[in-house]
KOLNUKE-584998 format. One record per residue (C-alpha): residue number from 0; residue in three letters; chain; x, y, z. Coordinates in Angstrom, 3 decimals, padded with zeros to 6 digits. Layout:
N
@n: NUM, res: ala, chain: A, east: X, north: Y, up: Z
...
This chain:
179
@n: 0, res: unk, chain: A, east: 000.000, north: 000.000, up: 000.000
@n: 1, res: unk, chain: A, east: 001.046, north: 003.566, up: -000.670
@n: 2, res: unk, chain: A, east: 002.517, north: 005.484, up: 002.311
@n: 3, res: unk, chain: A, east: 000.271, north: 008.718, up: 001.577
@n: 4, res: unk, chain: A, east: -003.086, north: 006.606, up: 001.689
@n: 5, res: unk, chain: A, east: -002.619, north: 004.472, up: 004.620
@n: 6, res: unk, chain: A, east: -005.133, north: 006.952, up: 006.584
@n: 7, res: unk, chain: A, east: -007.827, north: 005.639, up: 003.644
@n: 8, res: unk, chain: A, east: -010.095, north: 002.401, up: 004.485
@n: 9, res: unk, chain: A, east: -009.215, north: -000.813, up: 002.624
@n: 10, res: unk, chain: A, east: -012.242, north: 000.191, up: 000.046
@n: 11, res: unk, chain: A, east: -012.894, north: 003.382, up: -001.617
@n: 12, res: unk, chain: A, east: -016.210, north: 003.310, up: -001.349
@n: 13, res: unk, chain: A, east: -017.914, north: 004.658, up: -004.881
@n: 14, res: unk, chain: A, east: -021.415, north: 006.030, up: -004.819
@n: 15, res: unk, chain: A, east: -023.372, north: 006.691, up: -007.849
@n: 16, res: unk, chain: A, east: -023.472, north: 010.549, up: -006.593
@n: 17, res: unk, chain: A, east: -020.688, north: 010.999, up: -007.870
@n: 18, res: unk, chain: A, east: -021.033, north: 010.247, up: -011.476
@n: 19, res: unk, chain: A, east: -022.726, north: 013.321, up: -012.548
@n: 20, res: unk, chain: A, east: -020.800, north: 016.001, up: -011.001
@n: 21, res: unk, chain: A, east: -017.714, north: 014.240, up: -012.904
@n: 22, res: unk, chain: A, east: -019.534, north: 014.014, up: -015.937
@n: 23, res: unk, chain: A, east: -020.471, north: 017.841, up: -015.585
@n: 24, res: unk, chain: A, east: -016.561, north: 018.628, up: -014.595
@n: 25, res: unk, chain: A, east: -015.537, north: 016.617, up: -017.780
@n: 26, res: unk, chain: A, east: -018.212, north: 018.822, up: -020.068
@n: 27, res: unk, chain: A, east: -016.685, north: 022.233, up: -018.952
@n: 28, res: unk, chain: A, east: -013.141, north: 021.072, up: -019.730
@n: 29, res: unk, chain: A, east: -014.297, north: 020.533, up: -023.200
@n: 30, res: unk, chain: A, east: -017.236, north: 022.056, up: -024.061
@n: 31, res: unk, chain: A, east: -015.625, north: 025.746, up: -024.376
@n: 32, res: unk, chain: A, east: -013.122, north: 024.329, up: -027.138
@n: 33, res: unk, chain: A, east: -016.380, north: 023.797, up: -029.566
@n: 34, res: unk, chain: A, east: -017.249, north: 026.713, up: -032.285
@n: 35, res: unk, chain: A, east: -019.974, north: 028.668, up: -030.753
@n: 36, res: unk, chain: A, east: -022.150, north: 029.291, up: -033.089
@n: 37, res: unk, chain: A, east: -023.835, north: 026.050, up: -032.901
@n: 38, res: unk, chain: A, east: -027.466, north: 027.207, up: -031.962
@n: 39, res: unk, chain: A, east: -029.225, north: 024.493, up: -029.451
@n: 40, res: unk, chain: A, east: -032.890, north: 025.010, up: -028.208
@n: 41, res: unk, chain: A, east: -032.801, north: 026.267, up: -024.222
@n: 42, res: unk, chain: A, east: -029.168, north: 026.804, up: -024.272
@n: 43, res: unk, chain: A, east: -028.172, north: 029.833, up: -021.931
@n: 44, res: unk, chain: A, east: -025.953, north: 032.081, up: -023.005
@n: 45, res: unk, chain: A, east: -021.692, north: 031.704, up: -023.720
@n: 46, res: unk, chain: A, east: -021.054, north: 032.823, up: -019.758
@n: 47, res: unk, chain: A, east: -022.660, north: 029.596, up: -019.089
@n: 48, res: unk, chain: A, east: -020.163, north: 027.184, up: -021.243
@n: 49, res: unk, chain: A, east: -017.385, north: 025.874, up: -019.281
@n: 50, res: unk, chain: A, east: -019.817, north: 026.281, up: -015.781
@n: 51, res: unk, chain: A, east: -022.009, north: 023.303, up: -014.933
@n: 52, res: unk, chain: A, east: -022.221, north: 023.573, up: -011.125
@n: 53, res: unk, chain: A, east: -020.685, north: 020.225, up: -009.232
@n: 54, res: unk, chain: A, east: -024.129, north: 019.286, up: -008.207
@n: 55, res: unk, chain: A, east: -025.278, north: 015.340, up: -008.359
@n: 56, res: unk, chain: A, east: -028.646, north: 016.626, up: -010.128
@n: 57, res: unk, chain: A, east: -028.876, north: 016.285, up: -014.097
@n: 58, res: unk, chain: A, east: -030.160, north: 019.893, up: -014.457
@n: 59, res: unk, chain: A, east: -031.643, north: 020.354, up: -018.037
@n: 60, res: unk, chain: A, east: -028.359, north: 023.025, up: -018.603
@n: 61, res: unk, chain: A, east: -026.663, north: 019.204, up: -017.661
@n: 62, res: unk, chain: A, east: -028.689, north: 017.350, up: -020.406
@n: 63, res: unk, chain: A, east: -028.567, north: 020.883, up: -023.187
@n: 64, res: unk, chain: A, east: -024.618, north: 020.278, up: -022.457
@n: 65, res: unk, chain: A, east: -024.578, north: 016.326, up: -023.714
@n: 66, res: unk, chain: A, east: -026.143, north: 017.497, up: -026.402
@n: 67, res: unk, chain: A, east: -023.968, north: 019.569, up: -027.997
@n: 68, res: unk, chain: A, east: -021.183, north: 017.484, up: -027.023
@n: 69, res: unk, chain: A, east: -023.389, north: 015.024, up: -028.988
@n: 70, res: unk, chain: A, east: -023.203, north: 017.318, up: -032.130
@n: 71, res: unk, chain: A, east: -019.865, north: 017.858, up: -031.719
@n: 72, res: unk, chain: A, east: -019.171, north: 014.059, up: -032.007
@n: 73, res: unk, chain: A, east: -021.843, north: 014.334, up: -035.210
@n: 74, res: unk, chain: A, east: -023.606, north: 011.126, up: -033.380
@n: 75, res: unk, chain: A, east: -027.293, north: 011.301, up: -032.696
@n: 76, res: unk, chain: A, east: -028.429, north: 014.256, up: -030.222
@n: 77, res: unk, chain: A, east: -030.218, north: 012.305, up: -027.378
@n: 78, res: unk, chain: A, east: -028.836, north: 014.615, up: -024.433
@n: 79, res: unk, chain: A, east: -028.224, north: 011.045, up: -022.634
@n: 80, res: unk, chain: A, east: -024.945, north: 010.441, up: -021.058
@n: 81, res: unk, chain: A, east: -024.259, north: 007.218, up: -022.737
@n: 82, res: unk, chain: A, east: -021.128, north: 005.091, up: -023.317
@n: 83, res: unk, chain: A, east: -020.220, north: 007.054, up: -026.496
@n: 84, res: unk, chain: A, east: -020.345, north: 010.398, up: -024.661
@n: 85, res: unk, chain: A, east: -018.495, north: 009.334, up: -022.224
@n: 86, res: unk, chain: A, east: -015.621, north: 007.355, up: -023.490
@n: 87, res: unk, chain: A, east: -015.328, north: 010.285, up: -026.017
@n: 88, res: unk, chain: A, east: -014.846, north: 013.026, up: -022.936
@n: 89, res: unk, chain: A, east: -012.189, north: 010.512, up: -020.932
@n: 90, res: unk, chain: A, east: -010.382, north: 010.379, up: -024.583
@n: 91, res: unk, chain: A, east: -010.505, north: 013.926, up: -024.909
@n: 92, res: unk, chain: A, east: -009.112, north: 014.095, up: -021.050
@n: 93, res: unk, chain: A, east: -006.280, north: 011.680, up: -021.955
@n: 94, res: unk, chain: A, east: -005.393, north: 014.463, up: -024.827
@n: 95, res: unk, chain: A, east: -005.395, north: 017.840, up: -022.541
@n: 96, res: unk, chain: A, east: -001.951, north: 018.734, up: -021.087
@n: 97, res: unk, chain: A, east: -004.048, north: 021.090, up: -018.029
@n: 98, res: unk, chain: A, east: -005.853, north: 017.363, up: -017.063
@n: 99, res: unk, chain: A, east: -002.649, north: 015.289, up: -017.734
@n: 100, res: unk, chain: A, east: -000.501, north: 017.810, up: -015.562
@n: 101, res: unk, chain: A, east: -003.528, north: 017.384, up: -012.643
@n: 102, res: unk, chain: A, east: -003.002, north: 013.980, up: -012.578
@n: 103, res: unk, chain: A, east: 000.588, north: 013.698, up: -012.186
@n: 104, res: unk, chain: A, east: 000.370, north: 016.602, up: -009.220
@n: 105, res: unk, chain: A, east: -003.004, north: 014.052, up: -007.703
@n: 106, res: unk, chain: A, east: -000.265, north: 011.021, up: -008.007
@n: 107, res: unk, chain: A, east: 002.220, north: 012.187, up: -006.382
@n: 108, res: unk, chain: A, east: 000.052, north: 013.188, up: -003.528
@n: 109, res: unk, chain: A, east: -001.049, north: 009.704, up: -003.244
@n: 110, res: unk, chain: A, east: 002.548, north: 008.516, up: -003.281
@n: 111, res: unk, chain: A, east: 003.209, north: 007.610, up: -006.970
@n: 112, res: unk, chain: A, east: 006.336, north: 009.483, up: -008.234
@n: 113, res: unk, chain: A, east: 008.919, north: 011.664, up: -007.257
@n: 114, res: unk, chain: A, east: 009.891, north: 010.369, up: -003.407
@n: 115, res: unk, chain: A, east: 007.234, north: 007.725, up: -004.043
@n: 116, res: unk, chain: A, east: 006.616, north: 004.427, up: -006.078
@n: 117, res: unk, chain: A, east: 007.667, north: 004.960, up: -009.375
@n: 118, res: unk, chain: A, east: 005.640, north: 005.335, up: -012.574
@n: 119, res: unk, chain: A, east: 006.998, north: 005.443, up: -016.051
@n: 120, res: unk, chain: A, east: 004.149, north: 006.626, up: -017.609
@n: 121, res: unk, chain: A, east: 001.008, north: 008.212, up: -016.495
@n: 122, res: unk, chain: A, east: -000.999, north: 005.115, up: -017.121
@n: 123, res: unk, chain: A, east: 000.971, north: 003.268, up: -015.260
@n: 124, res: unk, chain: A, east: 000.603, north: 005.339, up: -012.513
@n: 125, res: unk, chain: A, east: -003.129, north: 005.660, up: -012.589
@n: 126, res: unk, chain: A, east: -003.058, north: 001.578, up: -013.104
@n: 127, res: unk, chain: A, east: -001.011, north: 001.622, up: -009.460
@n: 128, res: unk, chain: A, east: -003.419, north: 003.847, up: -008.066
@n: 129, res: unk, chain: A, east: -006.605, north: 002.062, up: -008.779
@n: 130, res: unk, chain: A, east: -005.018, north: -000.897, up: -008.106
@n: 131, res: unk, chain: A, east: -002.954, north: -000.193, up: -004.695
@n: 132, res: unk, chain: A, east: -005.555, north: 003.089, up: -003.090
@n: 133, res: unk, chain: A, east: -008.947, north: 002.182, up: -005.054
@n: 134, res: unk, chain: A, east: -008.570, north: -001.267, up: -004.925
@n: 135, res: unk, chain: A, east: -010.571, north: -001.387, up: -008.144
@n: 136, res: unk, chain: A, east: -011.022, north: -004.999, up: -008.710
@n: 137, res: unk, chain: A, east: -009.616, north: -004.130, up: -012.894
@n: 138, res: unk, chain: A, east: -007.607, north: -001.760, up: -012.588
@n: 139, res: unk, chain: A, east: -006.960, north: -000.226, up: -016.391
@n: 140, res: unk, chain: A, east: -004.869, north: 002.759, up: -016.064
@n: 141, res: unk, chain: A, east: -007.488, north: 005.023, up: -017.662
@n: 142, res: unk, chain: A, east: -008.822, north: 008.312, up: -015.599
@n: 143, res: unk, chain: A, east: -012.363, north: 007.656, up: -015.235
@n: 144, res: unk, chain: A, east: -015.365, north: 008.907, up: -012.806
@n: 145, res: unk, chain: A, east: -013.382, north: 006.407, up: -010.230
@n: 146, res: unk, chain: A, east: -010.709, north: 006.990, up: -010.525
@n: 147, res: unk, chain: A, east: -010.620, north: 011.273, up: -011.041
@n: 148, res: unk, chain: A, east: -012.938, north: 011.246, up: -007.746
@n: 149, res: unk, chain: A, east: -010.244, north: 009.185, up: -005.710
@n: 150, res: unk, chain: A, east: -007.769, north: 011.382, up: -007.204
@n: 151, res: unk, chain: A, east: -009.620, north: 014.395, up: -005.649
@n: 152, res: unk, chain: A, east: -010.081, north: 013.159, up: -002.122
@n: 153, res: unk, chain: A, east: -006.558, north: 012.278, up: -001.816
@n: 154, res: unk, chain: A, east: -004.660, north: 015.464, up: -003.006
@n: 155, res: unk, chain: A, east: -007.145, north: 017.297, up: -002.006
@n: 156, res: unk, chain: A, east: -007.316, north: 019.282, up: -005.576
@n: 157, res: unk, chain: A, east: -009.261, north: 019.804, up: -008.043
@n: 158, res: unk, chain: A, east: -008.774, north: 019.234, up: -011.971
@n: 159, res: unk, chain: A, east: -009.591, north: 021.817, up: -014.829
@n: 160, res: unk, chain: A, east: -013.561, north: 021.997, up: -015.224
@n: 161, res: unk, chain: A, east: -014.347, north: 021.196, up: -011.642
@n: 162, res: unk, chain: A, east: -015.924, north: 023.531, up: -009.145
@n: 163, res: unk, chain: A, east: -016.054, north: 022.033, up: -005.432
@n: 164, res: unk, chain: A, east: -015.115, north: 018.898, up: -003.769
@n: 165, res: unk, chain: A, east: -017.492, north: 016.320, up: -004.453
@n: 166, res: unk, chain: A, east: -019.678, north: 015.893, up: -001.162
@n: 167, res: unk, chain: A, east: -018.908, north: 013.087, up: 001.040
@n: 168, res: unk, chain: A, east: -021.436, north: 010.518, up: 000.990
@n: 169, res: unk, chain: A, east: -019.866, north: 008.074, up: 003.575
@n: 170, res: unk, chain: A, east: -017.486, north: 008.446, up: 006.938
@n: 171, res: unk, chain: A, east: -014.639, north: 006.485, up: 005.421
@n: 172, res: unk, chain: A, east: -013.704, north: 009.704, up: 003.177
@n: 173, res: unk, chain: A, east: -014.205, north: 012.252, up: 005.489
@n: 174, res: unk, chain: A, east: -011.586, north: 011.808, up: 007.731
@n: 175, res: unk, chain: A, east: -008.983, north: 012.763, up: 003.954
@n: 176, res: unk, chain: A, east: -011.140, north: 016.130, up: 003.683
@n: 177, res: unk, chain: A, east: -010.605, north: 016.813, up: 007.566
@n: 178, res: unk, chain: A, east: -006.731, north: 016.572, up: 007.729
């Protein structure tokens, strides 16, 4: 086990709360990089792009947001947050230098890297942190809604796109917030 997460509990325990507010963090990283002039019924205005509130609600700005992410991937405009959309936005991650430069300052907080175990590559990293701190039962080396959450409660920081620490929905992760 990693020295920096030996305060943690064996599990990190994953509740489905959380999967919206990282799919909303994931669609303001991205979203702003799309042309604006794509014109999409209810849509607020540009102030709004890049500014999904961290909330565990699918507000309808949540569901406007998928679907221009949707046009963007020219793939039928549902507004659902389906498989497509989403292994499009962790691709898109894996491409963005901000994210990729979060997730190497998040490792080394958990105690892969520099003074730590060491990681060749960023995958393998994120493959030693689901594996050793997560305890992710397949761990694949890809920075997912599991694994960017985990990420935040142990450095304690928060990638591009995101707007609060998610809320704690058990005891076992609030003693990390607390220190």
């Amino acid at each position: 086990m990693l020295a920096r997460a030996s305060h943690f509990e064996p599990r990190f325990q994953w509740n489905d709360n959380y999967y919206v507010p990282w799919a909303k963090g994931t669609l303001n990283r991205h979203l702003p990089v799309i042309p604006q002039p794509i014109p999409y019924p209810g849509m607020m205005s540009p102030p709004w792009m890049g500014r999904l509130p961290d909330i565990p609600q699918p507000t309808q700005d949540y569901r406007n947001a998928v679907g221009l992410w949707q046009a963007h991937l020219r793939v039928p405009k549902t507004s659902l947050f389906d498989a497509i959309v989403q292994n499009s936005l962790i691709k898109a991650d894996q491409a963005s230098s901000a994210y990729l430069g979060w997730i190497k300052t998040a490792l080394r907080a958990a105690g892969i890297g520099p003074g730590g175990r060491v990681a060749t590559t960023i995958a393998e990293g994120l493959w030693m942190f689901q594996r050793d701190v997560l305890r992710l039962a397949n761990p694949d080396g890809v920075p997912g809604p599991k694994t960017e959450t985990g990420l935040i409660f142990i450095s304690r920081t928060l990638p591009p796109g995101r707007t609060v620490v998610p809320p704690v929905y058990n005891n076992r992760i609030v003693s990390v917030l607390q220190q």
